[in-house]
C-alpha positions in Angstrom: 4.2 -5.7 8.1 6.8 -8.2 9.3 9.5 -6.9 11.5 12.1 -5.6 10.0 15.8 -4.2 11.0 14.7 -0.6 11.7 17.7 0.2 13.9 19.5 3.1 12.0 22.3 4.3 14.6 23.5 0.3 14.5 25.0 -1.0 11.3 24.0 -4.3 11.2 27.0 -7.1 10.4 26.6 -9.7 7.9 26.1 -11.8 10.4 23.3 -10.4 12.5 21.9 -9.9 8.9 22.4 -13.9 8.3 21.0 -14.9 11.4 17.9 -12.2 11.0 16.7 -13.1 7.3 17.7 -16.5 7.2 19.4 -19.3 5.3 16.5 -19.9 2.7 16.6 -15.8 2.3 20.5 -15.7 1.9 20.5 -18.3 -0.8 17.5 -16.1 -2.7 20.0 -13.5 -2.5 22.9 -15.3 -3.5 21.0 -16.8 -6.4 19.5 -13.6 -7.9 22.8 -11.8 -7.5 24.3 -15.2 -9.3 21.9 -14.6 -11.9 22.0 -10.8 -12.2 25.6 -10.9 -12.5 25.6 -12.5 -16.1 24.1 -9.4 -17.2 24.9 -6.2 -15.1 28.0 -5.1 -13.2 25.7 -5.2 -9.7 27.1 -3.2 -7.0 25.3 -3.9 -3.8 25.6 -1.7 -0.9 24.0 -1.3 2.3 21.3 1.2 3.0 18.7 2.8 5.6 16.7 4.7 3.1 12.9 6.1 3.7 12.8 6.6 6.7 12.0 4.4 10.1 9.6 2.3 8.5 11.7 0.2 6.0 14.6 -0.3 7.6 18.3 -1.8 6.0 18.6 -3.6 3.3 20.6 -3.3 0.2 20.7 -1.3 -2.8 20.7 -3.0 -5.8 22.3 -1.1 -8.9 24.0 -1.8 -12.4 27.1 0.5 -11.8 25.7 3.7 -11.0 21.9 3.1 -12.5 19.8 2.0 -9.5 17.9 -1.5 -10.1 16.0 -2.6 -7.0 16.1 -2.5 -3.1 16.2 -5.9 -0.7 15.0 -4.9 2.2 15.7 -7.3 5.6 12.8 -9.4 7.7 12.7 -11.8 10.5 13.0 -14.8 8.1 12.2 -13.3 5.0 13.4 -10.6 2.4 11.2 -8.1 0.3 12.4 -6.7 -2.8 11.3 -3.2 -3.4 11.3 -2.2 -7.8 9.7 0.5 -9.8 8.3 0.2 -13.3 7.0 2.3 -15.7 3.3 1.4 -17.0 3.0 -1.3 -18.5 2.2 -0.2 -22.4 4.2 -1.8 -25.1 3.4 -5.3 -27.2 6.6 -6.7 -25.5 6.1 -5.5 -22.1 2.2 -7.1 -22.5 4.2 -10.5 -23.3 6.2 -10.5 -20.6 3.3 -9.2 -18.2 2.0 -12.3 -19.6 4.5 -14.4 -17.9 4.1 -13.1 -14.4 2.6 -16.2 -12.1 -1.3 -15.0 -10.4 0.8 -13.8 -7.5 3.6 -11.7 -9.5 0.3 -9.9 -11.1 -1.5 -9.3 -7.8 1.7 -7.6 -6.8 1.0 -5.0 -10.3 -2.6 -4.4 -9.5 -1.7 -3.5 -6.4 1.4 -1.7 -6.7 2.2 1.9 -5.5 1.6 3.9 -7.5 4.4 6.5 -8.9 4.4 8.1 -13.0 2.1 7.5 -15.7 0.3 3.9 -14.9 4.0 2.6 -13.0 5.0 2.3 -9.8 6.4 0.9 -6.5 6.3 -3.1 -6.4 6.9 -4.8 -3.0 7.7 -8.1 -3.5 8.2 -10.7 -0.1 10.4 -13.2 -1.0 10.0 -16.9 0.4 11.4 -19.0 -2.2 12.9 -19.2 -5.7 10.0 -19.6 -7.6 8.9 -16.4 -6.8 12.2 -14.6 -8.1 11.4 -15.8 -11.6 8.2 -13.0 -11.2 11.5 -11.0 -10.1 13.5 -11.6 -13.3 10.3 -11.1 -15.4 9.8 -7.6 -13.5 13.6 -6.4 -14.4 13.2 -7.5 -18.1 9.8 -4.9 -18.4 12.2 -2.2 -15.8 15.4 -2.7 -18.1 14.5 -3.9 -21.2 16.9 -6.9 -20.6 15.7 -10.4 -21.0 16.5 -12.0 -17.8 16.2 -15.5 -16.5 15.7 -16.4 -13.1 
């Protein structure tokens, strides 16, 4: 696993979380909440939840409804989403969509409820935020466009 901010008695800054993830992972951020903004009131907020092993990172909701986690690494971010199974026409076409890497993240998924679960996504560059986007539209039942 790539190192992460696991610190939990120091708050990280914005800064120290600039300097730790990156420029390149910044602008991912920046984009996606650009994007997710057309369509959801997104409240970020910043979070050590699970434990010692996942470190900070954001929370990622529409209002009070959570959407996703972005958790912090040395030069790179890894978004953190649960989905139901994958079982409807629509859902199967957007499936569909998902680039080779996008489904290798499904097939390998955690799993949590009937046929979902826990996708851990590492983020190193725009592209792979449209598998993001495509993700969200099966989770919300939005179409969204990354």
């Amino acid at each position: 696993m790539p190192e992460r901010m696991l610190d939990k008695k120091n708050i990280p800054t914005e800064e120290e979380i600039k300097n730790f993830i990156g420029e390149k992972s910044i602008n991912n951020i920046e984009f996606l909440i650009n994007c997710l903004n057309n369509i959801f009131s997104i409240k970020m907020e910043l979070k050590f939840p699970f434990g010692n092993n996942y470190g900070w990172g954001y929370k990622v909701s529409d209002k009070s409804k959570h959407l996703f986690y972005i958790f912090f690494e040395k030069n790179s971010i890894t978004i953190m989403l649960q989905i139901k199974g994958i079982k409807t026409e629509n859902e199967m076409k957007k499936y569909s969509k998902l680039s080779e890497e996008g489904k290798n993240y499904w097939e390998n998924r955690y799993p949590c409820g009937e046929n979902g679960g826990w996708i851990h996504y590492r983020i190193n560059n725009k592209k792979q935020l449209k598998d993001i986007g495509i993700f969200l539209s099966i989770r919300t039942n939005k179409e969204i466009k990354l």
